[in-house]
C-alpha positions as CSV (number, residue, x, y, z in Angstrom):
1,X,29.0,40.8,-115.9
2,X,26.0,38.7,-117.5
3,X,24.0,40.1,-120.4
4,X,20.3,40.5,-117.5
5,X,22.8,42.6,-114.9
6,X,24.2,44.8,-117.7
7,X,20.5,45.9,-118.5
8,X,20.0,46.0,-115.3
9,X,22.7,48.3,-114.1
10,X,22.0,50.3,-118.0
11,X,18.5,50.9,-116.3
12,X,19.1,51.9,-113.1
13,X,21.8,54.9,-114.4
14,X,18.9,56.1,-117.2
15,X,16.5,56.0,-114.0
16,X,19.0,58.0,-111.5
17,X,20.0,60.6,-114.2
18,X,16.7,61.0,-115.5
19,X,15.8,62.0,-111.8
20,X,18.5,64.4,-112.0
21,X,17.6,65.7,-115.4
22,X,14.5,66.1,-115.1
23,X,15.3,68.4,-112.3
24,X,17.5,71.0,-113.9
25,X,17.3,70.8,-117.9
26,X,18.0,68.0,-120.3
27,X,19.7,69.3,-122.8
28,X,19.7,71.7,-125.9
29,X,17.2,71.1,-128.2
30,X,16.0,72.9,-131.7
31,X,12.4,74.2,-129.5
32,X,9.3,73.5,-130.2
33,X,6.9,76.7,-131.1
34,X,7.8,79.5,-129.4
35,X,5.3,81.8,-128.3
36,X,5.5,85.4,-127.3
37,X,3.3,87.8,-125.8
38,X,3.2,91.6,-126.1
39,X,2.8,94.5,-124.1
40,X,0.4,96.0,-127.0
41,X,-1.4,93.3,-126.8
42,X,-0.3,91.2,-129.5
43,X,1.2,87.5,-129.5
44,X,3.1,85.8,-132.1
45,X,4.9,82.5,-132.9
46,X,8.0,82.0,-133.6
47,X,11.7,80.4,-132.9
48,X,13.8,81.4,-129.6
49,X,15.9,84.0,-132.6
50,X,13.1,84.9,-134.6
51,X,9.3,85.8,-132.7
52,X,7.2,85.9,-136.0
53,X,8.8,82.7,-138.1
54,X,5.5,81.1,-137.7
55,X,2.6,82.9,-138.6
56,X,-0.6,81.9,-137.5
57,X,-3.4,82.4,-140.5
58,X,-1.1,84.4,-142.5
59,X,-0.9,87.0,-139.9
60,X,2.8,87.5,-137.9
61,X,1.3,89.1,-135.2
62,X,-2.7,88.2,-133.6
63,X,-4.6,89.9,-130.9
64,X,-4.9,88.4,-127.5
65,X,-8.5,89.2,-125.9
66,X,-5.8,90.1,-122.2
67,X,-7.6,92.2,-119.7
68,X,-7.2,95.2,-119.7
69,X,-6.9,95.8,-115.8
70,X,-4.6,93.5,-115.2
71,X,-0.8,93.3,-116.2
72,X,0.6,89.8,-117.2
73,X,4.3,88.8,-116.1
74,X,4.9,85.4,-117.3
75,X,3.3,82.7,-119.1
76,X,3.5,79.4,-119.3
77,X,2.6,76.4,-121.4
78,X,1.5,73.1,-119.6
79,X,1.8,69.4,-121.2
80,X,-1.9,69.6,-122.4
81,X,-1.3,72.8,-124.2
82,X,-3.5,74.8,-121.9
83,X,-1.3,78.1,-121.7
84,X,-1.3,79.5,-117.9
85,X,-0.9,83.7,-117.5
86,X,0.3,85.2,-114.4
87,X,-0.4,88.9,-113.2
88,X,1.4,91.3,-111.2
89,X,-1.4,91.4,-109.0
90,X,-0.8,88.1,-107.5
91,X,-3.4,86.1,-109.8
92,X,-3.1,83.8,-112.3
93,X,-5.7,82.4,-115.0
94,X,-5.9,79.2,-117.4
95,X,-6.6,79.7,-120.9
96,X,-5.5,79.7,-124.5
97,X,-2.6,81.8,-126.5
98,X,-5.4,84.8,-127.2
99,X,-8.2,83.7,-124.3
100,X,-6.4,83.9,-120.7
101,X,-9.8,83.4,-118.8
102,X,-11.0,80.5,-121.6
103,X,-10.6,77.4,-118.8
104,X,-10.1,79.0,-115.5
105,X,-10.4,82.4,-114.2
106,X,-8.4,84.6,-112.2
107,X,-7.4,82.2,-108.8
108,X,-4.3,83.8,-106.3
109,X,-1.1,82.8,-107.2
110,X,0.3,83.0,-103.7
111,X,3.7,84.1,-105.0
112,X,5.9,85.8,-102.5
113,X,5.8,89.8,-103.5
114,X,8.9,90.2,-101.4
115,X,10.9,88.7,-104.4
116,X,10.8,90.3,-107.7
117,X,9.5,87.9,-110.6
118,X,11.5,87.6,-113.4
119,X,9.9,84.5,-115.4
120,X,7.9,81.6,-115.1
121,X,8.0,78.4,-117.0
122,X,6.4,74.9,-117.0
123,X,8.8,71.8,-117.6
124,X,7.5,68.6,-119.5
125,X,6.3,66.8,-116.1
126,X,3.9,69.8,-115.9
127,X,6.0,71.6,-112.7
128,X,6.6,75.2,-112.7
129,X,9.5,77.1,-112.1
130,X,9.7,80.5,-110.8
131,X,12.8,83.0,-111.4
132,X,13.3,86.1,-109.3
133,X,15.7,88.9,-109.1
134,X,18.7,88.4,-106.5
135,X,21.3,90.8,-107.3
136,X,24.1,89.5,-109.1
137,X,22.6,85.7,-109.5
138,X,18.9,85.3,-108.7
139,X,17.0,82.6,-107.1
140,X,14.7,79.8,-108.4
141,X,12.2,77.7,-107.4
142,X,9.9,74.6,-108.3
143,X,6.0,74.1,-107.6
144,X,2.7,74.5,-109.0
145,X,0.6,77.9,-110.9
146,X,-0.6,78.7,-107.1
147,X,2.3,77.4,-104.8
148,X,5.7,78.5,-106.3
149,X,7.7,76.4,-103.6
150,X,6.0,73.7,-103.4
151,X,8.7,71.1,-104.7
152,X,11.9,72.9,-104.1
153,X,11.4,72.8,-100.3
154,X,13.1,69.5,-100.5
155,X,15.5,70.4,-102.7
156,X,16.8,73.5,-101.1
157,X,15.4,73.8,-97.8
158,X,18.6,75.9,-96.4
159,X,16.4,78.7,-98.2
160,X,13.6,78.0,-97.7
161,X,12.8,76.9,-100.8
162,X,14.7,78.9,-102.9
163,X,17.4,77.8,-105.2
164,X,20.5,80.0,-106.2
165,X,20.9,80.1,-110.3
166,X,23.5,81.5,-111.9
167,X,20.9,83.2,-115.1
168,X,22.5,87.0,-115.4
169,X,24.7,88.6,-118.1
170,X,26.9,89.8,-116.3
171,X,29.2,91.1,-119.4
172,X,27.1,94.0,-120.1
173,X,25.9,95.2,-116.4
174,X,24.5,92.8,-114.8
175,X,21.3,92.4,-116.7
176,X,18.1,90.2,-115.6
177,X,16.7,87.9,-118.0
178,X,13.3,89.4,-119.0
179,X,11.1,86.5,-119.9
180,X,12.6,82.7,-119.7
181,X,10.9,79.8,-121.2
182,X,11.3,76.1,-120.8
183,X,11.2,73.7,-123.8
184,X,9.2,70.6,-122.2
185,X,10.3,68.1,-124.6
186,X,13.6,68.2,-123.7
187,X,13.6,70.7,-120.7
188,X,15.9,73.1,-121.6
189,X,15.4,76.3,-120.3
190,X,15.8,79.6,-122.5
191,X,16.3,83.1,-121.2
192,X,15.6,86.2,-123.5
193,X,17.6,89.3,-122.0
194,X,16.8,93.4,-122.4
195,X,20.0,93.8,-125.0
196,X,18.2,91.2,-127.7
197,X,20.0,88.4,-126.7
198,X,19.1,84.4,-125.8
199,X,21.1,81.7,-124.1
200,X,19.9,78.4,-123.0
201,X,20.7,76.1,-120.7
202,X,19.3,75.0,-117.3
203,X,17.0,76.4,-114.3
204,X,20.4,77.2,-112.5
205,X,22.7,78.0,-115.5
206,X,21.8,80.4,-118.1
207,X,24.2,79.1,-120.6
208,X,25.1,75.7,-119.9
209,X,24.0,74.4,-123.6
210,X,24.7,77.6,-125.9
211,X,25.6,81.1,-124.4
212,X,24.2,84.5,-126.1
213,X,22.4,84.6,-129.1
214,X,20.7,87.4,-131.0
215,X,17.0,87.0,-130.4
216,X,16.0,89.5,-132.9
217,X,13.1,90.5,-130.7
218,X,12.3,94.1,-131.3
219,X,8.9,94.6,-129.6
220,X,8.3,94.6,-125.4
221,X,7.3,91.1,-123.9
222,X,5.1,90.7,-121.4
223,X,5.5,86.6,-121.5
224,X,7.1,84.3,-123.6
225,X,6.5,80.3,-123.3
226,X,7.1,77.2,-125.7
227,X,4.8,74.8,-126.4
228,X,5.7,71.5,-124.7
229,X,6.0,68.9,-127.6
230,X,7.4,68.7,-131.3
Protein backbone atom coordinates (compact mmCIF):
# COMPACT_ATOMS: atom_id res chain seq x y z
CA UNK A 1 0.00 0.00 0.00
CA UNK A 2 1.62 3.48 -1.13
CA UNK A 3 2.32 6.17 1.50
CA UNK A 4 -1.08 8.72 -0.40
CA UNK A 5 -3.56 5.43 0.05
CA UNK A 6 -2.46 4.76 3.63
CA UNK A 7 -3.57 8.40 4.51
CA UNK A 8 -6.12 7.94 2.63
CA UNK A 9 -7.62 4.78 4.17
CA UNK A 10 -6.10 6.48 7.92
CA UNK A 11 -8.74 9.22 7.03
CA UNK A 12 -11.54 7.68 5.92
CA UNK A 13 -11.66 5.21 9.43
CA UNK A 14 -11.08 8.68 11.69
CA UNK A 15 -14.15 9.99 9.41
CA UNK A 16 -16.48 6.75 9.88
CA UNK A 17 -15.72 6.37 13.68
CA UNK A 18 -15.92 9.95 14.29
CA UNK A 19 -19.57 9.56 12.82
CA UNK A 20 -20.07 6.84 15.18
CA UNK A 21 -18.59 8.67 18.13
CA UNK A 22 -19.97 11.48 17.90
CA UNK A 23 -23.17 9.64 18.14
CA UNK A 24 -22.91 7.79 21.39
CA UNK A 25 -19.88 9.27 23.62
CA UNK A 26 -16.21 9.50 22.91
CA UNK A 27 -14.58 8.57 25.63
CA UNK A 28 -13.78 9.29 29.36
CA UNK A 29 -12.40 12.45 30.00
CA UNK A 30 -11.22 14.48 33.34
CA UNK A 31 -14.72 17.12 32.63
CA UNK A 32 -14.65 20.34 32.03
CA UNK A 33 -16.57 22.65 34.86
CA UNK A 34 -19.29 21.05 36.25
CA UNK A 35 -22.23 22.90 37.03
CA UNK A 36 -25.10 22.13 39.39
CA UNK A 37 -28.21 23.56 40.11
CA UNK A 38 -30.35 23.41 43.35
CA UNK A 39 -33.76 22.95 44.39
CA UNK A 40 -33.10 26.03 46.99
CA UNK A 41 -32.18 27.87 44.48
CA UNK A 42 -28.54 27.78 44.60
CA UNK A 43 -25.88 26.66 41.86
CA UNK A 44 -22.46 25.83 42.26
CA UNK A 45 -19.32 24.59 40.33
CA UNK A 46 -17.59 21.90 40.70
CA UNK A 47 -16.10 18.28 39.49
CA UNK A 48 -18.53 15.20 38.52
CA UNK A 49 -17.30 13.90 42.65
CA UNK A 50 -17.12 17.10 44.27
CA UNK A 51 -20.14 20.06 43.40
CA UNK A 52 -18.41 23.06 45.12
CA UNK A 53 -14.47 22.44 44.02
CA UNK A 54 -14.75 25.60 42.13
CA UNK A 55 -15.98 28.43 43.70
CA UNK A 56 -17.12 31.23 41.89
CA UNK A 57 -15.97 34.75 43.72
CA UNK A 58 -15.04 33.04 46.81
CA UNK A 59 -18.45 31.86 47.33
CA UNK A 60 -19.19 27.74 46.98
CA UNK A 61 -22.58 28.14 46.49
CA UNK A 62 -24.43 31.54 44.40
CA UNK A 63 -27.98 32.45 43.91
CA UNK A 64 -29.69 31.77 40.61
CA UNK A 65 -32.43 34.62 39.88
CA UNK A 66 -34.92 30.89 38.76
CA UNK A 67 -38.61 31.70 38.69
CA UNK A 68 -40.27 31.05 41.12
CA UNK A 69 -43.51 29.56 39.32
CA UNK A 70 -41.85 27.37 37.39
CA UNK A 71 -39.86 24.13 38.31
CA UNK A 72 -36.67 23.35 36.28
CA UNK A 73 -35.76 19.60 35.28
CA UNK A 74 -32.70 19.70 33.36
CA UNK A 75 -30.15 21.91 32.09
CA UNK A 76 -27.96 22.05 29.61
CA UNK A 77 -24.92 23.78 28.37
CA UNK A 78 -24.61 24.57 24.55
CA UNK A 79 -21.07 25.03 22.60
CA UNK A 80 -21.31 28.93 23.03
CA UNK A 81 -21.75 28.70 26.68
CA UNK A 82 -25.33 29.93 26.68
CA UNK A 83 -26.82 27.47 29.36
CA UNK A 84 -30.54 26.18 28.28
CA UNK A 85 -33.17 25.34 31.43
CA UNK A 86 -36.07 23.20 30.87
CA UNK A 87 -39.33 23.15 33.06
CA UNK A 88 -41.82 20.69 34.04
CA UNK A 89 -44.30 22.59 32.46
CA UNK A 90 -43.22 21.90 29.01
CA UNK A 91 -41.11 25.20 28.44
CA UNK A 92 -37.73 25.89 28.15
CA UNK A 93 -35.64 29.25 28.35
CA UNK A 94 -32.02 30.48 27.23
CA UNK A 95 -29.90 32.13 29.62
CA UNK A 96 -26.92 32.19 31.88
CA UNK A 97 -25.82 29.83 35.06
CA UNK A 98 -27.90 32.44 37.51
CA UNK A 99 -30.23 34.31 34.59
CA UNK A 100 -32.52 31.50 32.81
CA UNK A 101 -34.61 34.24 30.84
CA UNK A 102 -31.15 36.41 30.07
CA UNK A 103 -31.19 35.50 26.04
CA UNK A 104 -34.50 33.84 25.43
CA UNK A 105 -37.64 33.53 27.32
CA UNK A 106 -39.88 30.80 28.09
CA UNK A 107 -40.68 28.98 24.27
CA UNK A 108 -42.56 25.17 24.43
CA UNK A 109 -40.39 22.54 24.59
CA UNK A 110 -42.73 20.07 22.80
CA UNK A 111 -41.42 17.17 24.81
CA UNK A 112 -43.73 14.21 25.01
CA UNK A 113 -45.39 14.30 28.74
CA UNK A 114 -46.29 10.62 28.19
CA UNK A 115 -42.50 9.77 29.04
CA UNK A 116 -41.08 10.79 32.25
CA UNK A 117 -37.81 13.04 31.95
CA UNK A 118 -34.99 12.00 33.61
CA UNK A 119 -32.08 14.43 32.10
CA UNK A 120 -31.15 16.44 29.36
CA UNK A 121 -27.81 17.21 28.04
CA UNK A 122 -26.17 18.96 25.00
CA UNK A 123 -23.17 17.18 23.19
CA UNK A 124 -20.22 19.22 21.61
CA UNK A 125 -21.99 19.51 18.02
CA UNK A 126 -24.63 21.42 20.06
CA UNK A 127 -27.47 18.32 19.77
CA UNK A 128 -29.47 17.45 22.70
CA UNK A 129 -30.24 14.36 24.29
CA UNK A 130 -33.21 13.58 26.23
CA UNK A 131 -33.35 10.52 28.84
CA UNK A 132 -36.66 9.20 30.12
CA UNK A 133 -37.81 6.67 32.54
CA UNK A 134 -38.53 3.06 31.03
CA UNK A 135 -38.68 0.60 33.69
CA UNK A 136 -35.69 -1.42 34.05
CA UNK A 137 -33.62 0.48 31.08
CA UNK A 138 -35.01 3.72 29.89
CA UNK A 139 -35.09 5.29 26.54
CA UNK A 140 -33.10 8.15 24.77
CA UNK A 141 -33.30 10.34 22.29
CA UNK A 142 -31.46 13.06 20.09
CA UNK A 143 -32.82 16.62 18.71
CA UNK A 144 -32.96 20.18 19.53
CA UNK A 145 -34.18 22.47 23.11
CA UNK A 146 -37.81 22.30 21.28
CA UNK A 147 -37.94 19.00 19.28
CA UNK A 148 -36.48 16.09 21.40
CA UNK A 149 -36.68 13.63 18.41
CA UNK A 150 -35.74 15.39 15.92
CA UNK A 151 -32.39 13.45 14.92
CA UNK A 152 -32.95 10.01 16.43
CA UNK A 153 -35.88 9.34 14.06
CA UNK A 154 -33.33 8.05 11.75
CA UNK A 155 -31.48 6.40 14.02
CA UNK A 156 -34.17 4.47 15.77
CA UNK A 157 -37.22 4.79 13.82
CA UNK A 158 -38.64 1.10 15.06
CA UNK A 159 -39.54 3.53 18.05
CA UNK A 160 -40.34 6.10 16.87
CA UNK A 161 -37.61 7.88 17.72
CA UNK A 162 -36.71 6.55 20.77
CA UNK A 163 -33.53 4.79 21.62
CA UNK A 164 -33.26 1.93 24.34
CA UNK A 165 -30.16 2.78 26.91
CA UNK A 166 -29.01 0.64 29.29
CA UNK A 167 -28.37 3.97 32.24
CA UNK A 168 -29.99 2.18 35.62
CA UNK A 169 -28.29 0.86 38.76
CA UNK A 170 -29.77 -1.89 38.91
CA UNK A 171 -27.54 -3.26 42.05
CA UNK A 172 -29.38 -1.28 44.56
CA UNK A 173 -33.18 -1.38 43.20
CA UNK A 174 -33.38 -0.31 40.11
CA UNK A 175 -32.59 3.28 40.54
CA UNK A 176 -33.03 6.22 37.76
CA UNK A 177 -30.24 8.42 37.23
CA UNK A 178 -31.35 11.90 38.56
CA UNK A 179 -29.64 14.48 36.49
CA UNK A 180 -27.07 13.33 33.61
CA UNK A 181 -24.68 15.63 31.93
CA UNK A 182 -22.70 15.42 28.81
CA UNK A 183 -19.01 16.64 28.72
CA UNK A 184 -18.90 18.29 25.04
CA UNK A 185 -15.32 18.18 24.56
CA UNK A 186 -15.07 14.73 24.48
CA UNK A 187 -18.80 13.67 24.79
CA UNK A 188 -18.96 11.46 27.48
CA UNK A 189 -21.94 11.32 29.13
CA UNK A 190 -22.12 11.37 33.15
CA UNK A 191 -25.06 10.19 35.24
CA UNK A 192 -25.45 11.30 38.97
CA UNK A 193 -27.90 8.68 40.78
CA UNK A 194 -30.24 9.25 44.20
CA UNK A 195 -27.60 6.97 46.47
CA UNK A 196 -24.55 9.67 45.75
CA UNK A 197 -23.15 7.88 43.19
CA UNK A 198 -21.63 8.84 39.38
CA UNK A 199 -20.69 6.60 36.42
CA UNK A 200 -19.83 7.71 32.98
CA UNK A 201 -20.01 6.43 29.91
CA UNK A 202 -22.29 6.84 26.78
CA UNK A 203 -26.00 8.00 25.89
CA UNK A 204 -26.86 4.11 25.83
CA UNK A 205 -24.50 2.82 28.54
CA UNK A 206 -24.21 4.21 31.88
CA UNK A 207 -20.87 2.81 32.65
CA UNK A 208 -19.07 2.01 29.65
CA UNK A 209 -15.84 4.34 30.66
CA UNK A 210 -15.91 4.08 34.69
CA UNK A 211 -18.84 2.53 36.72
CA UNK A 212 -20.00 4.02 40.23
CA UNK A 213 -18.33 6.65 41.86
CA UNK A 214 -19.12 8.67 44.99
CA UNK A 215 -20.39 11.97 43.94
CA UNK A 216 -20.25 13.47 47.23
CA UNK A 217 -23.37 15.53 46.40
CA UNK A 218 -25.36 16.15 49.44
CA UNK A 219 -27.93 18.81 48.45
CA UNK A 220 -31.25 18.16 45.92
CA UNK A 221 -30.50 18.91 42.12
CA UNK A 222 -32.74 20.31 40.00
CA UNK A 223 -30.13 20.27 36.89
CA UNK A 224 -26.66 19.53 36.50
CA UNK A 225 -24.67 20.32 33.06
CA UNK A 226 -20.85 20.78 32.08
CA UNK A 227 -19.57 23.35 30.26
CA UNK A 228 -18.60 22.27 26.77
CA UNK A 229 -14.78 23.09 26.50
CA UNK A 230 -11.53 22.86 28.72
Amino acid sequence: MTKKMTCIFALVILVISGCWLDRWGKGPTDPAKVYYWYADGMVSRGRSDNPVAYPVNGQEYYPCTCPESKKIIATGIAKNDRVYYWYEDNTTSVGTTDEPTKYMTYYPSNRDTARELIGVAIAGNDRVYYWYRGGMNAWVSIGTSNDPIKYSKNICPANNGYCEADIIKKTDGYLNPIAVAIDGFYDTVYYWYPDQTVSSGTSVDATKYRNYYGSNLHKEVVGIAIRNGK
